[in-house]
Biopython code that builds the backbone (N, CA, C, O; Angstrom):
import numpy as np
from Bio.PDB.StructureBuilder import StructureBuilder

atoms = [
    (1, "UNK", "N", (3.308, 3.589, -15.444)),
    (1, "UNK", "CA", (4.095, 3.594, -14.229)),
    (1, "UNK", "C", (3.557, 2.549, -13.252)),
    (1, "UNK", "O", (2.377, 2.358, -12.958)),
    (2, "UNK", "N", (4.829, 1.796, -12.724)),
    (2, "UNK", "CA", (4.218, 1.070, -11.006)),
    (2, "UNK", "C", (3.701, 2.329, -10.125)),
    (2, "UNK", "O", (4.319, 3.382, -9.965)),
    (3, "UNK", "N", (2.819, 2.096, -9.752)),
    (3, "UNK", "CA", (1.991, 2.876, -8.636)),
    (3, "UNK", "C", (1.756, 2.183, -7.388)),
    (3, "UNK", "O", (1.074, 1.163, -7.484)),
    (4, "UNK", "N", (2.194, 2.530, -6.163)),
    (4, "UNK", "CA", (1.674, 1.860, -4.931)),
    (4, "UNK", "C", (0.938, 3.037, -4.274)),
    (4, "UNK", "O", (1.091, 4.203, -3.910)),
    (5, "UNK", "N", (0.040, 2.025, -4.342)),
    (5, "UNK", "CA", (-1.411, 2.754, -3.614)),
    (5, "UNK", "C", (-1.175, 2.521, -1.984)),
    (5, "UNK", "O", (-1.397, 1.415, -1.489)),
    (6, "UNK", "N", (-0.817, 3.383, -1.371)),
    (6, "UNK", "CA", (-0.555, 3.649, 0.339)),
    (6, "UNK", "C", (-1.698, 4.321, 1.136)),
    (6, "UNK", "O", (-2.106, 5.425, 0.775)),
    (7, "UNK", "N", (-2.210, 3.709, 2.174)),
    (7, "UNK", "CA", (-3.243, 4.460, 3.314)),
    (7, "UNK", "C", (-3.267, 3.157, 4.264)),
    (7, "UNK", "O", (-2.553, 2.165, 4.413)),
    (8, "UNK", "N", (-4.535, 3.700, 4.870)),
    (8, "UNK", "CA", (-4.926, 2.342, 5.997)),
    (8, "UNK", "C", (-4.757, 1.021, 6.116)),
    (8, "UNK", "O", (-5.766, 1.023, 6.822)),
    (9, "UNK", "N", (-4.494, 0.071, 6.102)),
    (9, "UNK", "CA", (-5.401, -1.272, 6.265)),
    (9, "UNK", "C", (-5.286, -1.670, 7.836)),
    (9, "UNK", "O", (-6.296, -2.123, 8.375)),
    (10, "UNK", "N", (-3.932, -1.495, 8.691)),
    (10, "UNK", "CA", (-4.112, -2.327, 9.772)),
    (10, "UNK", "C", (-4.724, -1.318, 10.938)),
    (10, "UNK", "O", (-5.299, -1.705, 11.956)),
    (11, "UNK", "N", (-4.498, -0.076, 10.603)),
    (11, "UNK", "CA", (-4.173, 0.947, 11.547)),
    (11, "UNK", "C", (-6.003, 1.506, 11.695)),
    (11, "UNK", "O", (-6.718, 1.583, 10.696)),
    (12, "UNK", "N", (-6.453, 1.808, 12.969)),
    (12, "UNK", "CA", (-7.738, 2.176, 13.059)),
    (12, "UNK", "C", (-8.573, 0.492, 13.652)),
    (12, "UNK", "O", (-9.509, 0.391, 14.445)),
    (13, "UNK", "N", (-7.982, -0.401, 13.083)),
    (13, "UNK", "CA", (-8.939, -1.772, 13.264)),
    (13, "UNK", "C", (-8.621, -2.638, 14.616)),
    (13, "UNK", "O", (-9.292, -3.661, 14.755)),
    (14, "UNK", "N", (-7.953, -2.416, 15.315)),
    (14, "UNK", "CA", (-7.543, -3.135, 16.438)),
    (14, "UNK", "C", (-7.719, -4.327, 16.101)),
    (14, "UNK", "O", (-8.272, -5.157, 16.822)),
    (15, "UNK", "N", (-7.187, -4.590, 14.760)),
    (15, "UNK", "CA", (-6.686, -6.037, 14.343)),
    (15, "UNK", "C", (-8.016, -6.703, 14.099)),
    (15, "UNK", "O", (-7.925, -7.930, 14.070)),
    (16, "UNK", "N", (-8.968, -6.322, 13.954)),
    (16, "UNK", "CA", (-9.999, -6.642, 13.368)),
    (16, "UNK", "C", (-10.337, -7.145, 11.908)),
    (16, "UNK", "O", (-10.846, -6.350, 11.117)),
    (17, "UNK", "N", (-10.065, -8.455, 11.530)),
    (17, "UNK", "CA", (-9.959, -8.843, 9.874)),
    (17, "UNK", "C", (-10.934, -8.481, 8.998)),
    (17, "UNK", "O", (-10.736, -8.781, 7.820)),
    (18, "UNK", "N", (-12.303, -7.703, 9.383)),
    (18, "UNK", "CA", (-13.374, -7.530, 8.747)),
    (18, "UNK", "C", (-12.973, -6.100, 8.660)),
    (18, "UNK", "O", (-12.868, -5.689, 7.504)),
    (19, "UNK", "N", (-12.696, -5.150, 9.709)),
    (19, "UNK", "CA", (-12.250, -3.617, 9.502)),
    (19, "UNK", "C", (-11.050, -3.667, 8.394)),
    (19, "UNK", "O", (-10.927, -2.742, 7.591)),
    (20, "UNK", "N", (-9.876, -5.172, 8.389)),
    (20, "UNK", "CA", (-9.106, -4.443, 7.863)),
    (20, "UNK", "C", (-9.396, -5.416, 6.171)),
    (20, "UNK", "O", (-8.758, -5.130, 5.158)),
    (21, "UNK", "N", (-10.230, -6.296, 6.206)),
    (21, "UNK", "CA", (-10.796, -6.482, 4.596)),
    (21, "UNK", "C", (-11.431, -5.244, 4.515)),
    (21, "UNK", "O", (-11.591, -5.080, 3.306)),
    (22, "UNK", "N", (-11.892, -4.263, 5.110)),
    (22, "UNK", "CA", (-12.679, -3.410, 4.047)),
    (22, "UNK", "C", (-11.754, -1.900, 3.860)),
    (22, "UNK", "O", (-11.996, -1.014, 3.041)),
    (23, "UNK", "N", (-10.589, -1.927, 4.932)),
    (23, "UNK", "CA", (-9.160, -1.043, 4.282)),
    (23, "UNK", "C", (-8.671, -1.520, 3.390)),
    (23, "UNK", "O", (-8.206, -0.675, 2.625)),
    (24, "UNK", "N", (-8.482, -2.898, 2.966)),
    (24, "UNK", "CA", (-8.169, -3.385, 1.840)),
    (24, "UNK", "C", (-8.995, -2.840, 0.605)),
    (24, "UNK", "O", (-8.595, -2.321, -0.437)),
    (25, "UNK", "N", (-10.113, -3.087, 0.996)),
    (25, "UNK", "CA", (-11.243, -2.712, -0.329)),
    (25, "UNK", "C", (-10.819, -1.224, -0.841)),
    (25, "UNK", "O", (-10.743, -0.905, -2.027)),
    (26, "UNK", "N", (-10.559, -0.373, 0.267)),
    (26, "UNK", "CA", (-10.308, 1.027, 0.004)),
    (26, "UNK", "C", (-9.501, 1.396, -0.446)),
    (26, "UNK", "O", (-9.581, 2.443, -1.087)),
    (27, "UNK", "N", (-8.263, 0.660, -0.315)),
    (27, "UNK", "CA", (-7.249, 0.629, -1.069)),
    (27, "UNK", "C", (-7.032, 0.622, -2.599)),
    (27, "UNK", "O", (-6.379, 1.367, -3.330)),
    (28, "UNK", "N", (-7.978, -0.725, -2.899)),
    (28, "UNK", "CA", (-7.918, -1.381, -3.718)),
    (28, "UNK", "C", (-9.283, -0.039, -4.364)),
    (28, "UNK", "O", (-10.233, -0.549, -4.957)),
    (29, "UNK", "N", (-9.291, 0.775, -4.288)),
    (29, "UNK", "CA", (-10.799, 0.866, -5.336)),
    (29, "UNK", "C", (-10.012, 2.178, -6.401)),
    (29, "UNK", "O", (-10.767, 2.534, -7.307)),
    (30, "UNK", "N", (-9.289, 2.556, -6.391)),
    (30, "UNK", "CA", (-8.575, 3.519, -7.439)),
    (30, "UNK", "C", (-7.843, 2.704, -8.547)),
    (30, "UNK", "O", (-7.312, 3.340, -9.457)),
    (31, "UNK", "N", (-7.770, 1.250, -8.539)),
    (31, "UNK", "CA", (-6.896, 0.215, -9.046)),
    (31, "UNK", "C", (-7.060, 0.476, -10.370)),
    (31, "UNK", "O", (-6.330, 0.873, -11.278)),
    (32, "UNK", "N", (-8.614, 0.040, -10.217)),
    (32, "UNK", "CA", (-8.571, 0.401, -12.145)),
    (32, "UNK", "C", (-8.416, 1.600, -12.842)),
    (32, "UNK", "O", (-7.679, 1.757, -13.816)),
    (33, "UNK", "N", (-9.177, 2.499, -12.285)),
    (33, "UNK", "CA", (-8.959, 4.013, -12.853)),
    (33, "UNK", "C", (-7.502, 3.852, -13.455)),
    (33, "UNK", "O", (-7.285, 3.989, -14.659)),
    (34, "UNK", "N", (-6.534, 3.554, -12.541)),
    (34, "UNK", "CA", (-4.902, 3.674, -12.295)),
    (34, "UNK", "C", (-4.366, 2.875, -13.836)),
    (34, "UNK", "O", (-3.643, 3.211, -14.774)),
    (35, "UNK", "N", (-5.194, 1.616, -13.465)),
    (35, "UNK", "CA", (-4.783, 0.596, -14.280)),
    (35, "UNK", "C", (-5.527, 1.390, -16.157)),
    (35, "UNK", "O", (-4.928, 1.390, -17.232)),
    (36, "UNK", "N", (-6.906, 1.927, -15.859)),
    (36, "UNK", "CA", (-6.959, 2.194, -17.298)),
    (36, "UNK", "C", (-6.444, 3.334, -17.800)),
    (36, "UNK", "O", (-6.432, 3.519, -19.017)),
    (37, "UNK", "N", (-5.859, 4.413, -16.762)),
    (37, "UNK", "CA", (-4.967, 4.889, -17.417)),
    (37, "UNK", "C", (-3.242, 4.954, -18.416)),
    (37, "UNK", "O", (-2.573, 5.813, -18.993)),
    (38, "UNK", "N", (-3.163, 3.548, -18.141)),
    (38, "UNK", "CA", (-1.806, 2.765, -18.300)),
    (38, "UNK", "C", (-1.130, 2.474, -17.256)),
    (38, "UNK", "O", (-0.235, 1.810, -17.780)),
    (39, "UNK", "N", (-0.890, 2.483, -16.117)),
    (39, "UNK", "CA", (-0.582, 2.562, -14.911)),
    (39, "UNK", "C", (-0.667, 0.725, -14.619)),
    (39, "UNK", "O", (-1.349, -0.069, -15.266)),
    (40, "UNK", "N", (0.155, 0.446, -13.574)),
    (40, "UNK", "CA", (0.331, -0.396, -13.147)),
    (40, "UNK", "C", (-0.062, -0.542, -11.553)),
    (40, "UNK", "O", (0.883, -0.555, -10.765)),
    (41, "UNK", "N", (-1.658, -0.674, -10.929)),
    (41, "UNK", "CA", (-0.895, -0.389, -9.934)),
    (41, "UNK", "C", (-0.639, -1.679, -8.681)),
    (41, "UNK", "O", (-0.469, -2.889, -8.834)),
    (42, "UNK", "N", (-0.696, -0.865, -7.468)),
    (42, "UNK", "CA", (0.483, -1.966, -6.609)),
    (42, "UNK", "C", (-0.047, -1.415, -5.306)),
    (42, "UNK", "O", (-0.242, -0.227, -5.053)),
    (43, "UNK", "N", (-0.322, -2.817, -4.243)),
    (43, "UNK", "CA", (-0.840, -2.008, -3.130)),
    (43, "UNK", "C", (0.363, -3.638, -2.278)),
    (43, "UNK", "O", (0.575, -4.810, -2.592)),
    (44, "UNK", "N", (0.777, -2.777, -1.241)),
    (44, "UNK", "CA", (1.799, -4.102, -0.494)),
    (44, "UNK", "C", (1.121, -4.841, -0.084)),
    (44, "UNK", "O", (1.841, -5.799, 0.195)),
    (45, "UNK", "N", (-0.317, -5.172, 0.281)),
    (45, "UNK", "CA", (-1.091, -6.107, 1.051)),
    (45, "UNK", "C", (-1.033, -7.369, -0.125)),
    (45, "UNK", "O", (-1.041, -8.535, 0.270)),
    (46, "UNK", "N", (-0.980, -7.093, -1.414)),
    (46, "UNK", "CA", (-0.904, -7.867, -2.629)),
    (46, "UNK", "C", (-0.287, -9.180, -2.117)),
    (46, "UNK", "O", (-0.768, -10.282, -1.852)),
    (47, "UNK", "N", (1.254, -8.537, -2.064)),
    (47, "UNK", "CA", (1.970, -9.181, -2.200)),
    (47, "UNK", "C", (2.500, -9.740, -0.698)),
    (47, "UNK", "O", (2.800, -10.934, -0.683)),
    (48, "UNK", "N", (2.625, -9.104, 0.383)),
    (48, "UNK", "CA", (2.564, -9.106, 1.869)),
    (48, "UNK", "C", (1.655, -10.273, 2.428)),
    (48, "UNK", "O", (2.338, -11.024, 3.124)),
    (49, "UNK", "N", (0.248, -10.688, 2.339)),
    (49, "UNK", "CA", (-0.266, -11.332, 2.653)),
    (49, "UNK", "C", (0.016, -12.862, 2.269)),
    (49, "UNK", "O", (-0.072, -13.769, 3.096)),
    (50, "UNK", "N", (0.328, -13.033, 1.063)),
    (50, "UNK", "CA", (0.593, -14.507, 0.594)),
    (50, "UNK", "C", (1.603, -14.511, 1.253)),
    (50, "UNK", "O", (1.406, -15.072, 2.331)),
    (51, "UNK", "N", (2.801, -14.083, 1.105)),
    (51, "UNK", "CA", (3.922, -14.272, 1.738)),
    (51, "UNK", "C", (4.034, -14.806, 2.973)),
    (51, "UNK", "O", (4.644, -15.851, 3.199)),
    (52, "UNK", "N", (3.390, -14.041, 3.922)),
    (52, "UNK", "CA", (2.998, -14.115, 4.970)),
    (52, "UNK", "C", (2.144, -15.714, 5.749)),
    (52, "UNK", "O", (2.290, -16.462, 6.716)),
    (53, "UNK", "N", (1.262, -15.538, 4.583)),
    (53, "UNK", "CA", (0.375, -17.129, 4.604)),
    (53, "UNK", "C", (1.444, -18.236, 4.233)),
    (53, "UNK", "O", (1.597, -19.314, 4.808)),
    (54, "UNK", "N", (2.136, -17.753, 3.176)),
    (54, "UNK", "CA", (3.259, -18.869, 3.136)),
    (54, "UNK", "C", (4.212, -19.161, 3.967)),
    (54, "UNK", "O", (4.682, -20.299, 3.953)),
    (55, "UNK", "N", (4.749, -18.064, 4.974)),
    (55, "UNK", "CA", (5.584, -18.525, 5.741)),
    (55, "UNK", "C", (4.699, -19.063, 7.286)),
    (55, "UNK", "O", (5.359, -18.844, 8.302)),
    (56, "UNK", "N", (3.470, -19.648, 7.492)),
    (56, "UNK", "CA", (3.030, -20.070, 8.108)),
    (56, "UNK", "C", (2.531, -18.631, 9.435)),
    (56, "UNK", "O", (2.750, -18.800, 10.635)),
    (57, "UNK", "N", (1.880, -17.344, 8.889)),
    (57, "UNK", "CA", (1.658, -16.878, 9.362)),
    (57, "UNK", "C", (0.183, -16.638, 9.987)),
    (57, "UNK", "O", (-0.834, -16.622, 9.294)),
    (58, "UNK", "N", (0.209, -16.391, 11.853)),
    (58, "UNK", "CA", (-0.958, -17.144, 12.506)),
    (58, "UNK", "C", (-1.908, -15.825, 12.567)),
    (58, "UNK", "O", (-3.005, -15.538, 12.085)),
    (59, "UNK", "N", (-0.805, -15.052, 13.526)),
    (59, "UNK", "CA", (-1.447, -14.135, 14.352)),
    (59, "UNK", "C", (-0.595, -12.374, 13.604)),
    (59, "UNK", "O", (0.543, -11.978, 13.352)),
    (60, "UNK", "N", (-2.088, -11.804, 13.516)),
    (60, "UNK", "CA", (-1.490, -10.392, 12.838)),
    (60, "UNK", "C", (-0.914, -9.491, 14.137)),
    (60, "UNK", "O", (-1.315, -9.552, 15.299)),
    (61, "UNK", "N", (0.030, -8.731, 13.647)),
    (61, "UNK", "CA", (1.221, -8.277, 14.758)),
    (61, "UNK", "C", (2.267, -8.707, 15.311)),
    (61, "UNK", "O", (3.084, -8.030, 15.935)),
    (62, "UNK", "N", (2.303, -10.262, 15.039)),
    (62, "UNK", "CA", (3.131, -10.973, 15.584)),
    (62, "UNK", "C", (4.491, -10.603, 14.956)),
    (62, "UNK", "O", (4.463, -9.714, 14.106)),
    (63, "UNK", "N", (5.967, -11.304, 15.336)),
    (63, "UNK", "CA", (7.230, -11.288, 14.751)),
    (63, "UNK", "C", (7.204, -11.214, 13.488)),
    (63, "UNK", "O", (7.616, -10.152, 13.021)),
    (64, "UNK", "N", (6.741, -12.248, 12.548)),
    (64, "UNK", "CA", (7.011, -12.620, 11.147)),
    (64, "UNK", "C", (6.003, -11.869, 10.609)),
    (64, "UNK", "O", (6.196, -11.697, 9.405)),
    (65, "UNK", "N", (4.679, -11.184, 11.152)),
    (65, "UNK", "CA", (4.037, -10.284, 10.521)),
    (65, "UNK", "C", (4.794, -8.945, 10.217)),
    (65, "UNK", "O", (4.931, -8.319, 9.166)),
    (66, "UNK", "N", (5.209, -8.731, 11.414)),
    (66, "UNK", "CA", (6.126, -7.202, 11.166)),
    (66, "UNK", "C", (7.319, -7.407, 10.341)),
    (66, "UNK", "O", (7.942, -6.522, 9.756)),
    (67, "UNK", "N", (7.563, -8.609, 10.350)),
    (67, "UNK", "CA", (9.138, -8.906, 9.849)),
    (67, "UNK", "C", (8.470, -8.695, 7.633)),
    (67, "UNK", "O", (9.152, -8.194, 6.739)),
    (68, "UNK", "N", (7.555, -9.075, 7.541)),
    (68, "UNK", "CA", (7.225, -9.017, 6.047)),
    (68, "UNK", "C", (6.260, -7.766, 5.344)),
    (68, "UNK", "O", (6.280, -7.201, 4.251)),
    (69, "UNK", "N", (5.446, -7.655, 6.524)),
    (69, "UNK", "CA", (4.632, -6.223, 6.241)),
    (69, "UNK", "C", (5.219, -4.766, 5.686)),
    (69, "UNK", "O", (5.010, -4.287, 4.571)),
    (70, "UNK", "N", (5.925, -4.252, 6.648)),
    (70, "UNK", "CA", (6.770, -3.689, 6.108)),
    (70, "UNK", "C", (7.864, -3.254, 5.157)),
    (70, "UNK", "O", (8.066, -2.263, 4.456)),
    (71, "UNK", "N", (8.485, -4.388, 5.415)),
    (71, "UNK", "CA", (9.419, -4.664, 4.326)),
    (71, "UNK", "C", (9.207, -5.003, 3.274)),
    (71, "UNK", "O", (10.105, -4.793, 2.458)),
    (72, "UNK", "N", (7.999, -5.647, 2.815)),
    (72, "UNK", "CA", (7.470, -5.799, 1.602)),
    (72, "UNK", "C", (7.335, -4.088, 1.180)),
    (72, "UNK", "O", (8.049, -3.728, 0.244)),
    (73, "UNK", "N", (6.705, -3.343, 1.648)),
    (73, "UNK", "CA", (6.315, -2.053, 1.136)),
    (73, "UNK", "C", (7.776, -1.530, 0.622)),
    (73, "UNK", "O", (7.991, -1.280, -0.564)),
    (74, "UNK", "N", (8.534, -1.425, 1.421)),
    (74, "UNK", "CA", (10.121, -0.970, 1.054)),
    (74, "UNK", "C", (10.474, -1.457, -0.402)),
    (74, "UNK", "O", (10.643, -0.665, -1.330)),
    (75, "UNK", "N", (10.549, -2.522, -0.499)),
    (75, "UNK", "CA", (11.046, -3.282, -1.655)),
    (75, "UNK", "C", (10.374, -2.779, -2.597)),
    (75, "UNK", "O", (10.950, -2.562, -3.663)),
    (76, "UNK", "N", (9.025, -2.475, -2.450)),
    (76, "UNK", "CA", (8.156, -2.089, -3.684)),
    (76, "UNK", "C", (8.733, -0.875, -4.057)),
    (76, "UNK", "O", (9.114, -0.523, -5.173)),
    (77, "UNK", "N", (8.758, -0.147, -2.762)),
    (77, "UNK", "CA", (9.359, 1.393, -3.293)),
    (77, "UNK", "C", (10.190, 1.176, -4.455)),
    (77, "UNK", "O", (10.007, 1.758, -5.524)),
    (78, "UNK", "N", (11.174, 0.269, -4.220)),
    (78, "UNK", "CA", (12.515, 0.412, -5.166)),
    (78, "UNK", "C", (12.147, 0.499, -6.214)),
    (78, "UNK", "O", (12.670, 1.264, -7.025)),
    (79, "UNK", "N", (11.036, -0.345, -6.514)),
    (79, "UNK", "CA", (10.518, -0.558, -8.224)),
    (79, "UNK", "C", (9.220, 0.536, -8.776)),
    (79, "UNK", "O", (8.762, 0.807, -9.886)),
    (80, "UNK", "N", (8.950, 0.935, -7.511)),
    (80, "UNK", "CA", (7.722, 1.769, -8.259)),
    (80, "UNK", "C", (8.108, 3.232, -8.551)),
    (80, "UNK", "O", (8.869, 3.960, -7.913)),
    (81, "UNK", "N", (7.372, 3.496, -9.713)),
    (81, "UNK", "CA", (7.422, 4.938, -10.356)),
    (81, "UNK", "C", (6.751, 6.100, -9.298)),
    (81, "UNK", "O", (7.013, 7.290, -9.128)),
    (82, "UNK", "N", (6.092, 5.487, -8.880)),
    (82, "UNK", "CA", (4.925, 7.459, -7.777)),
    (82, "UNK", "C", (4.057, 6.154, -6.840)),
    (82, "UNK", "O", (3.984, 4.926, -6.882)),
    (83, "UNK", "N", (3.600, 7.053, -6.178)),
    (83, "UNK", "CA", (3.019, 6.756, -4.947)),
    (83, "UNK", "C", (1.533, 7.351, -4.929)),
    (83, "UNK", "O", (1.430, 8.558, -5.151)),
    (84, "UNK", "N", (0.630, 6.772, -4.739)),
    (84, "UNK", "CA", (-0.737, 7.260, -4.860)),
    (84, "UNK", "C", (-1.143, 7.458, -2.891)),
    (84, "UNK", "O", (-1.177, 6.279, -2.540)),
    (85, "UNK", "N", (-1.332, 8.028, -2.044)),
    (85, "UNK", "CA", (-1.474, 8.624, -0.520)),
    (85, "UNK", "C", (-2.916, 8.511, -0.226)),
    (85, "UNK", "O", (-3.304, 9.648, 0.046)),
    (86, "UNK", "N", (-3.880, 7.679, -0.154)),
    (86, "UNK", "CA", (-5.139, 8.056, -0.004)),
    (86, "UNK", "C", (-5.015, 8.015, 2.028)),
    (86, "UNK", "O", (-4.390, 7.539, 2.976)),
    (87, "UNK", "N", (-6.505, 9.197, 1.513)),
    (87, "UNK", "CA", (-6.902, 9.669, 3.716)),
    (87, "UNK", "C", (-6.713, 8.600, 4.063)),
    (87, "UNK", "O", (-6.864, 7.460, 3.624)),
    (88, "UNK", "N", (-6.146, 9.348, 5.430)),
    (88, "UNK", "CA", (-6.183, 8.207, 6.655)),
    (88, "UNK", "C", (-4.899, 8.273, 7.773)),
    (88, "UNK", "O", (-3.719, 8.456, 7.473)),
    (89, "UNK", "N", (-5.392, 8.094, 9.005)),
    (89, "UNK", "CA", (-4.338, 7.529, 9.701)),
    (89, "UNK", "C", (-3.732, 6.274, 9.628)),
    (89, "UNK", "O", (-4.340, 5.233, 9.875)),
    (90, "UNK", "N", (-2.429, 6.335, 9.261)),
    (90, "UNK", "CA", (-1.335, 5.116, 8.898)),
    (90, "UNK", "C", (-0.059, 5.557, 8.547)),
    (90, "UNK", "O", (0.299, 6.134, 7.521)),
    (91, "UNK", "N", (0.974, 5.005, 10.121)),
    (91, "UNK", "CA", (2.145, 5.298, 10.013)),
    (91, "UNK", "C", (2.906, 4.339, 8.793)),
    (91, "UNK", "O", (3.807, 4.684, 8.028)),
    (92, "UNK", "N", (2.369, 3.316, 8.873)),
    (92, "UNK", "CA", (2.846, 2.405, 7.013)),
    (92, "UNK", "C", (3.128, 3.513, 6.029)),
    (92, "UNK", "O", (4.229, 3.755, 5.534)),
    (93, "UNK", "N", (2.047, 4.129, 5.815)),
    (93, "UNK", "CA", (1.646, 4.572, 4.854)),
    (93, "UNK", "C", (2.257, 5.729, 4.688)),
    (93, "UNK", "O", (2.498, 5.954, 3.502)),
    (94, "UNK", "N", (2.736, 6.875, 5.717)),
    (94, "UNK", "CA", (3.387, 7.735, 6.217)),
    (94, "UNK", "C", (4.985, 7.274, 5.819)),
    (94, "UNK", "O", (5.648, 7.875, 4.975)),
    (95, "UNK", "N", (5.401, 6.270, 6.472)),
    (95, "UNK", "CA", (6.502, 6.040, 5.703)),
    (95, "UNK", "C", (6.411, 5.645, 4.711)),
    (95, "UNK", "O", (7.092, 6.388, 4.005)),
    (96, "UNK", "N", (5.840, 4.651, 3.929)),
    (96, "UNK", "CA", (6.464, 5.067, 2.176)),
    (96, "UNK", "C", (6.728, 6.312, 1.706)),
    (96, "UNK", "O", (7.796, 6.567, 1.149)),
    (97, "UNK", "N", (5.421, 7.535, 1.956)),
    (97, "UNK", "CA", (5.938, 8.865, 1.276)),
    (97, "UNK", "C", (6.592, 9.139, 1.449)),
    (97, "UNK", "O", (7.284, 9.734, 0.623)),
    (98, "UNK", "N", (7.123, 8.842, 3.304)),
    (98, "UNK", "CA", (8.782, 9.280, 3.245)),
    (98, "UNK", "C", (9.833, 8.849, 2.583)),
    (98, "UNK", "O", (10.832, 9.524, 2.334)),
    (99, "UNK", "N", (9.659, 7.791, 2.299)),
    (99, "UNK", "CA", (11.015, 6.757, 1.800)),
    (99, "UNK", "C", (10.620, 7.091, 0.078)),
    (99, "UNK", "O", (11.544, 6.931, -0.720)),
    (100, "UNK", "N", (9.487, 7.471, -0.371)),
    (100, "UNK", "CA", (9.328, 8.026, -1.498)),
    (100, "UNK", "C", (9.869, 9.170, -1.770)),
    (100, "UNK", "O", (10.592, 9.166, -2.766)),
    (101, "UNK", "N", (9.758, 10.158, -1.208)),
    (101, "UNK", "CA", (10.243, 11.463, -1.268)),
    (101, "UNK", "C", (11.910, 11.638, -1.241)),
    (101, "UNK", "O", (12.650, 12.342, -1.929)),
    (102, "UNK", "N", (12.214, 10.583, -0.021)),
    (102, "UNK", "CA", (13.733, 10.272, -0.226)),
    (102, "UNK", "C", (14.387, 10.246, -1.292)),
    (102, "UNK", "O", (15.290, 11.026, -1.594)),
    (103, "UNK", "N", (13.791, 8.951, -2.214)),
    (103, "UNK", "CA", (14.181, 8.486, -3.346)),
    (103, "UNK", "C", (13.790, 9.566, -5.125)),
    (103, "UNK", "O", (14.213, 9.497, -6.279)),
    (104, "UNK", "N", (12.610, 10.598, -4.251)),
    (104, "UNK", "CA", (12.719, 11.329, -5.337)),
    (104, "UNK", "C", (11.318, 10.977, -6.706)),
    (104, "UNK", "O", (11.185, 11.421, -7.846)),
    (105, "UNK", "N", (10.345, 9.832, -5.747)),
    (105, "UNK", "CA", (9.496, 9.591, -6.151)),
    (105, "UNK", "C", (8.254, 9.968, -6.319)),
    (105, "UNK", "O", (7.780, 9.501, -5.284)),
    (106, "UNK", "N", (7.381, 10.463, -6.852)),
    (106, "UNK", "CA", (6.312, 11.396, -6.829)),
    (106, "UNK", "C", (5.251, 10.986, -5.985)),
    (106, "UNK", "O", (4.875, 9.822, -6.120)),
    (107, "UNK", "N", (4.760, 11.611, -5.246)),
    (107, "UNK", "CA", (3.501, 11.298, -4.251)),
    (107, "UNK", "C", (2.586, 11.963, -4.527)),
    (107, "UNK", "O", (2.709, 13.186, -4.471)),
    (108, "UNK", "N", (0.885, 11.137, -5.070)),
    (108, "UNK", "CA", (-0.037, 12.256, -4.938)),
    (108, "UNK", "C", (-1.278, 11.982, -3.961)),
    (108, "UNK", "O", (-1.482, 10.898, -3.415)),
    (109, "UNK", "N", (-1.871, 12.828, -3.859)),
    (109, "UNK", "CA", (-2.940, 12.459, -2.719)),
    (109, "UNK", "C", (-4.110, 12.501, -3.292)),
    (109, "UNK", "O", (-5.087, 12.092, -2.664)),
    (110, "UNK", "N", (-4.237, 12.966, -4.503)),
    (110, "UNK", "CA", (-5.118, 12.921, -5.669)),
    (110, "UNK", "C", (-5.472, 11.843, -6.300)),
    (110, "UNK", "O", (-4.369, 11.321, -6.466)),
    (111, "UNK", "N", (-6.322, 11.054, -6.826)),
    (111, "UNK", "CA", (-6.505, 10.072, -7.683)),
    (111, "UNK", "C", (-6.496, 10.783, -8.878)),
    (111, "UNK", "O", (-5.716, 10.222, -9.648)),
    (112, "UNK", "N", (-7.067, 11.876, -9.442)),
    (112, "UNK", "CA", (-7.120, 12.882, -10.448)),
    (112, "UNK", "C", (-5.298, 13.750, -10.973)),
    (112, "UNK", "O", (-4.894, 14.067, -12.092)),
    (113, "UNK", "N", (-4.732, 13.856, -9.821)),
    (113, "UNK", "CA", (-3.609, 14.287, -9.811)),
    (113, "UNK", "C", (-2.541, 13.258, -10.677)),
    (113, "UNK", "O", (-1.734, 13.841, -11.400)),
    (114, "UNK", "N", (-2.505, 12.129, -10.652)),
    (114, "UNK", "CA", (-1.860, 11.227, -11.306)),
    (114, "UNK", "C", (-1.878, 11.463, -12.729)),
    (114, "UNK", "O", (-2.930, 11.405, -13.367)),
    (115, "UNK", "N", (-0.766, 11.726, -13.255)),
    (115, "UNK", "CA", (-0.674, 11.475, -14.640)),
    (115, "UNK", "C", (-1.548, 10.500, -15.374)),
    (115, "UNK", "O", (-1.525, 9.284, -15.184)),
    (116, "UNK", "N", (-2.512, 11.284, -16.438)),
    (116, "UNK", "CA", (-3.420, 10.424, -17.318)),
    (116, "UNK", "C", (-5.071, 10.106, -16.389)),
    (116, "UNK", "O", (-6.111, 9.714, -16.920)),
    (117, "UNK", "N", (-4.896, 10.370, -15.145)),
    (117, "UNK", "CA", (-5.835, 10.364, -14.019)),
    (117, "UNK", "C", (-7.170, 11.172, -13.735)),
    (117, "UNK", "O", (-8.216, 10.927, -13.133)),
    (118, "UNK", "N", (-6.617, 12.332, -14.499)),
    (118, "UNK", "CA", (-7.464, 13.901, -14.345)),
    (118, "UNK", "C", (-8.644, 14.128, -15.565)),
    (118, "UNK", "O", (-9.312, 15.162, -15.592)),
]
sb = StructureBuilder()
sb.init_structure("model")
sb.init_model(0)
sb.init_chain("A")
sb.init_seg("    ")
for serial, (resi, resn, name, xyz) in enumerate(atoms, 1):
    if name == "N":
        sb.init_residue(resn, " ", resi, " ")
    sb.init_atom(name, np.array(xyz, "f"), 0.0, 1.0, " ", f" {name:<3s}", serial, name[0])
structure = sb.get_structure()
C-alpha cells in the first residue's frame, strides 16, 4: 500500500528550519519499517518541498508556500491506500485524517497497527 505518513513538521517551530528538519526526521523514521513491510511509504514534505524550491520558493508561510503545502497532501490522499497519524500537534495533519476518513481510507496511529507492521 501507498502510506502517507502525517504529524508535525511546520507546526510547534515558529518557522524555525532546524525544528522543522528534525519534524521531518520524525516523520521520516517509520519509512522503512513501512517500506520493509511491502508498503510504500509517502510523507508530503517529499514531494512539497522540491516543488516549492522549483517554483522559486523564498519564505516559509508565504502565498506559494500555502498555495503547494497543502495541496500537495490532498492530491496524495487520492492515491494513497491508509494513512499512518504519528503524535503531535498539526492541523495539516488533522486534516488528512479527515479527508482520509472521508474517502474511507484507513488511519492508524500505530506503527505496529499497520498491516504487516505488528
Amino acid at each position: 500500500m501507498l502510506i502517507l505518513i502525517a504529524g508535525p513538521y511546520r507546526s510547534g517551530t515558529g518557522d524555525d528550519q532546524v525544528k522543522m528538519a528534525a519534524n521531518l526526521k520524525r516523520l521520516e523514521e517509520p519509512s522503512y519499517a513501512l517500506f520493509k513491510a511491502g508498503h510504500v511509504p509517502m510523507i508530503g514534505e517529499w514531494v512539497a518541498l522540491p516543488v516549492w524550491n522549483a517554483a522559486g520558493g523564498k519564505s516559509i508561510g508565504d502565498d506559494l508556500y500555502e498555495g503547494i503545502f497543502h495541496p500537495v497532501a490532498h492530491r496524495l490522499l487520492q492515491l494513497c491506500e491508509g494513512v499512518l497519524r504519528l503524535p503531535g500537534d498539526s492541523k495539516g495533519a488533522d486534516n488528512d485524517v479527515r479527508i482520509a476518513r472521508e474517502r474511507g481510507i484507513p488511519v492508524w496511529y500505530k506503527l505496529e497497527d499497520v498491516p504487516g507492521c505488528g
